[in-house]
Each structure stands twice: as structure tokens, then as C-alpha cells.
N, C-alpha and C positions, 0 to 999 in steps of 0.2 A: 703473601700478598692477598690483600683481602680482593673478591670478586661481584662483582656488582649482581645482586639478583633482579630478574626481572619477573614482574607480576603481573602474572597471568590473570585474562579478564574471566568475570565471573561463566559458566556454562549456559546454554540455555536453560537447560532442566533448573540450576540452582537460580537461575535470574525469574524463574516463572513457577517456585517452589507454592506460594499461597495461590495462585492464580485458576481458575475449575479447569476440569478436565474429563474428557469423556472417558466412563469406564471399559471403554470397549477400545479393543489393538485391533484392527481392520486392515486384511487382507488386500493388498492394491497390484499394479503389473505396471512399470514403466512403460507408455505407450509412443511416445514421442519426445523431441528435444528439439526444438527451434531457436538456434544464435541470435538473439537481439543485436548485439556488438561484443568486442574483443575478452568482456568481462563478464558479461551479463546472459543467462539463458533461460530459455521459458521451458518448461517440462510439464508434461500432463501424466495422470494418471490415473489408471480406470480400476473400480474395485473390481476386486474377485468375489464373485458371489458367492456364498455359502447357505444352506438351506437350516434354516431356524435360527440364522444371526442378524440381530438388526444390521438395518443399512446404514449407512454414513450419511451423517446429517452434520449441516454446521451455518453458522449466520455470519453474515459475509464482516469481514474483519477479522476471524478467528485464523490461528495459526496449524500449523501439524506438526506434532513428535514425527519426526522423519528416522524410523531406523534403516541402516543398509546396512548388507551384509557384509559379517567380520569387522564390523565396527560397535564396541558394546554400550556408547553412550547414542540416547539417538539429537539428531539434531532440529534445529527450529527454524521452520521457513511458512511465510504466510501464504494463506490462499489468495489468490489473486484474483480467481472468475468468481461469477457470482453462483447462488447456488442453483440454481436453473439450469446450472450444466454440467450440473451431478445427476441430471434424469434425461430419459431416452430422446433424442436420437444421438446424444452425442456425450454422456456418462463421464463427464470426467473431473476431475481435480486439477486445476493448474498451479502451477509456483514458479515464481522470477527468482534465481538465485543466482547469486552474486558469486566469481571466483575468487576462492579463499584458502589458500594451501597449508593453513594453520586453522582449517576449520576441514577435522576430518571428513564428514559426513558431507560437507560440500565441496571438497576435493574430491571424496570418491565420487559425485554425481558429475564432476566435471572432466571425469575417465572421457574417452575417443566413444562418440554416441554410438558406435556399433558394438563397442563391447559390453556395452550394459541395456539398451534397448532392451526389452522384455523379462527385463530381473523383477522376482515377488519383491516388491518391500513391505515392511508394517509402518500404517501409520495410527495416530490417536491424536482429536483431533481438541483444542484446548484455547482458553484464551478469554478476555473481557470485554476487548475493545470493541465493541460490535454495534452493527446495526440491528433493530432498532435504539432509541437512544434513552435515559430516564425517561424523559421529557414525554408525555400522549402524544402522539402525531395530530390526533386534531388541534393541539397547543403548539405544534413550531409553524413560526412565519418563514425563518431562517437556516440553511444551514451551512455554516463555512468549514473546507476542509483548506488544511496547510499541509503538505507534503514537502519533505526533502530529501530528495537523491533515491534509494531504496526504500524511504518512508513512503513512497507511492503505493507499496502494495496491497498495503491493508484499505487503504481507500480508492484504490481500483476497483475491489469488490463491491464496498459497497455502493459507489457512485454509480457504477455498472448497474447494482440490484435498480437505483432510484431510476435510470432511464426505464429497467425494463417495466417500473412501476408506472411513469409515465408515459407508455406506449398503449401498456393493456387500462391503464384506466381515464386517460385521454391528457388529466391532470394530477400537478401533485399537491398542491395547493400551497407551497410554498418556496423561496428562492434557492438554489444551491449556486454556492459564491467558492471556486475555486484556483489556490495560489498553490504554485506548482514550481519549486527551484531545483534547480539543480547544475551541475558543470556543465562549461559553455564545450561547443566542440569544434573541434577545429575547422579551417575552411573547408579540405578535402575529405570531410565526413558529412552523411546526408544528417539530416534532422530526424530519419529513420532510425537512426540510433538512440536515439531517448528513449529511456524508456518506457512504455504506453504512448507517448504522445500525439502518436498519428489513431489511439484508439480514444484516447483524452477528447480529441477533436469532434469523432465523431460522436459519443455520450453527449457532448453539448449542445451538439447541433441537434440529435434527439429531446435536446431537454427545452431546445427554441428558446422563449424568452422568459422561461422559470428559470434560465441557467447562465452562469457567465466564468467565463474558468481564463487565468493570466498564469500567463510562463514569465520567470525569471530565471536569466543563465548567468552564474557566478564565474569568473576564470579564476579566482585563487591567488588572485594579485591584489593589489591596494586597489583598493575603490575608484572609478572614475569622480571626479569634482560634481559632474552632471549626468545622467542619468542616458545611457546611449538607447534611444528608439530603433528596433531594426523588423522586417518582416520578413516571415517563415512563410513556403510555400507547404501547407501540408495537407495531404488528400485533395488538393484540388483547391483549396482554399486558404485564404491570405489571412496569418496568424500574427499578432503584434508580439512584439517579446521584448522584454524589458532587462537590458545587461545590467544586475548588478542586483543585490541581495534585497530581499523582504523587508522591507522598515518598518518601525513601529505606526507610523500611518497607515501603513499599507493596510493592517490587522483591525485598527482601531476603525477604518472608513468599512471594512469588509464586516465587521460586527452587527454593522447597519443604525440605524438612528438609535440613541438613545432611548427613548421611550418605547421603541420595540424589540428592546435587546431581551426582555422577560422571554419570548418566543424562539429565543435563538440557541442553537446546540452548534458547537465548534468541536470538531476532531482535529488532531494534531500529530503528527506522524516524520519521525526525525531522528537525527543523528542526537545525544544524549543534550548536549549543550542546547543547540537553538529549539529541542523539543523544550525544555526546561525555561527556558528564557518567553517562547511566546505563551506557555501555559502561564508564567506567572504574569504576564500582562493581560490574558484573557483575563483570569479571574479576578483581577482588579479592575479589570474596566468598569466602568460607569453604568449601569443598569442587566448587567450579566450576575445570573445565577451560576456560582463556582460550580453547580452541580452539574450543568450541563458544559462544563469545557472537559473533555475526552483525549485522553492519551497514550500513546505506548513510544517506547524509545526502539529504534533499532541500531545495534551495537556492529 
């Protein structure tokens, strides 16, 4: 009887083979582990210093070879803070990672937090998708990011970096325009359970009226006919959310006018398909430079 084989999806390492990477393996300590919800965890980790090794450096969107111990492949998970909080008083590296018990490296991080708390791991830290973008920053008017689901976390850092750029330099001189989807949750789950969302909120509210950021929540069912309006209480403040998927208006109004689209850099961050799907409607849009629509898939 012949038996059906199943195909295994490509590794990190081999999905990110041409991709740069830092030559240095840096010495880290698991410092903490904070439950976002039932699947999802936030993890920091603080280097170990070593005296004549460079420090760890990285620009936000960049990911980490995550090795843990007795596992000989290592794994790939993005940075999620910005880099400002790789230096003192608070030294660390975060990562949101997702429960995955066919992904070694993230089932061993998803062990009981007390029996791994303060384990060395190695990381190196790797990746393209970053900020800053081709484009000169005195040249963008624009910047749109689309995130889905765990595609948030490469632009949590950098949106995060852009508040803190707009705090120390008063302005940024340009718009950040962000679409945010992800599954809707149920009635008896708070809104706390998204993830970033109540940190999404405040970045905006930082960025005043350079910034403008929508949520969409998918359930996974056939599409409403219309388009359900509903409001999020979150930190304190009254959040619009729009039940049901990104549409191609959505992308093309967020691009911004026509004749300013030369100015505009779009990041794109997503599950394989709809990254795919709105990169190739970016770079046919109508007065967009392909060179500036930016992507990475997360698998």
C-alpha cells in the first residue's frame, strides 16, 4: 500500500540561505517570559558580556538565529523592540513567539517559564527587511506598513524605533499609515490578547497626527455582505475596528495620492499568500517605485 508522504516546509536557516548575517554568535541569558494569550509569548533577553567581543547590534526589523540547548538546528524569531532597548537601563532583546510543537526551537522556549528562565542561549542576529528603507528619509512623504497575524513583529520594531524618533526630534516629517489584521477573538477574551495592540495604540497616539494606524479582525468564516463597524475600548481609548479582511482599496487609498506615491515606502509583513498577493498590487500601483514596496513572509 503505497503511503502518502508529507512535505515538510522549508527550515529557517534554508528559507533565509542568501539573506546577510552577522558574523558574530552572541552570548544572551533568558531573562524573562510574559503570556500575551493562550499561543503567543513575549521573551526578553539580555546579552552576556564578554570583554573584546563586539556588542549586538541590529536595525529594527532584523530577525535572530535562536539556538537552545540540545537542539542542533537553530531557530528564527524576529526582534520585536526597537533597538534603544539593547542599551542601559534596560539591555534587552525581545521576541513574540508563537506555540509550535513541530517547531523544535519554539517548543523548547514554550517548556513551564521556570524551568528555562535563565538558560545561556546563542543568538546571530540576521535579516533585510529593515528600517531604514532604500528610499533617503529626506525623500519619503509616506509610510505604509500591512501586518498579519505574527507578521506584526518585524514592524513593531520598527514603528516603535519611528515614535521614538518622533518624540526626540519633535517631528518625522512624514505620514505612517498602519493596517493591522488579524483573527477576531471571542466575546470572553479581552482585546488584551492581540498582539501588540494595546502597545500599537499607544505608538500612535505618540505619533499624533503624522500617524494613523486601523485594525481589522477576520473570523475565518465567509465574509460579511457589509462591512461590520465595532469599537475597542483599549488603554483608555475608543479604537474603530473594522470585522473583515484588507481589500484591495484599502491598500490602494493607504498608498496615498497618486502623484505622491514617488515618496512612499510600504512594508508588508504576512502569512506567504496575502504577503504575496498585496506586494504584487503595491508594485503595480500607479506612481509607486517597486523599489520601495518591502517584504518578508512569515511561515
Amino acid at each position: 500500500m503505497a503511503t502518502k508522504t508529507v512535505k515538510q516546509s522549508p527550515s529557517h536557516l534554508e528559507r533565509t540561505t542568501a539573506e546577510p548575517r552577522d558574523d558574530t554568535l552572541h552570548r544572551v541569558k533568558l531573562t524573562h517570559i510574559d503570556p500575551v494569550n493562550p499561543t503567543i509569548r513575549l521573551f526578553q533577553l539580555s546579552p552576556i558580556l564578554e570583554p573584546g567581543r563586539k556588542p549586538i547590534t541590529f536595525l529594527p526589523g532584523q530577525w535572530l538565529d535562536v539556538h537552545v540547548p540540545g537542539i542542533h538546528k537553530a531557530g528564527g524569531f524576529t526582534i520585536t523592540s526597537p533597538p534603544s532597548l539593547l542599551q542601559p537601563p534596560t539591555n534587552y532583546l525581545e521576541l513574540a513567539i508563537q506555540k509550535s510543537p513541530l517547531n523544535p526551537p519554539a517548543a523548547w522556549l514554550w517548556q513551564s517559564p521556570e524551568s528555562i528562565l535563565g538558560t545561556e542561549l546563542r543568538i546571530r542576529v540576521g535579516g533585510s527587511f529593515v528600517w531604514p528603507p532604500p528610499l533617503k528619509e529626506s525623500e519619503i512623504t509616506r509610510v505604509l506598513f500591512i501586518a498579519g497575524g505574527v507578521g506584526i513583529n518585524p514592524l513593531m520594531s520598527i514603528v516603535t524605533t519611528l515614535a521614538i524618533q518622533k518624540k526626540e526630534k519633535g517631528k518625522l516629517g512624514f505620514h505612517v499609515k498602519f493596517l493591522y489584521t488579524t483573527r477576531d477573538f471571542e466575546p470572553d477574551v479581552s482585546p488584551s490578547d492581540i498582539l501588540f495592540l494595546e502597545r500599537l495604540v499607544c505608538v500612535f497616539d505618540a505619533l499624533g497626527d503624522e500617524g494613523q494606524f486601523e485594525l481589522f479582525l477576520t473570523s475565518g468564516q465567509r465574509e460579511r455582505d457589509e462591512t461590520e463597524i465595532a469599537t475597542l475600548s483599549v488603554t483608555g481609548k475608543q479604537l474603530k475596528v473594522q470585522r473583515r479582511r484588507i481589500y484591495d482599496t484599502d491598500l490602494l487609498d493607504a498608498l496615498g495620492p497618486v502623484e505622491e506615491r514617488a515618496g512612499t515606502v510600504c512594508y508588508i509583513c504576512g502569512v506567504p499568500m496575502m504577503t504575496d498577493e498585496f506586494v504584487e498590487k503595491a508594485k503595480h500601483a500607479m506612481g509607486i517605485d517597486e523599489r520601495n514596496v518591502l517584504s518578508e513572509k512569515w511561515w
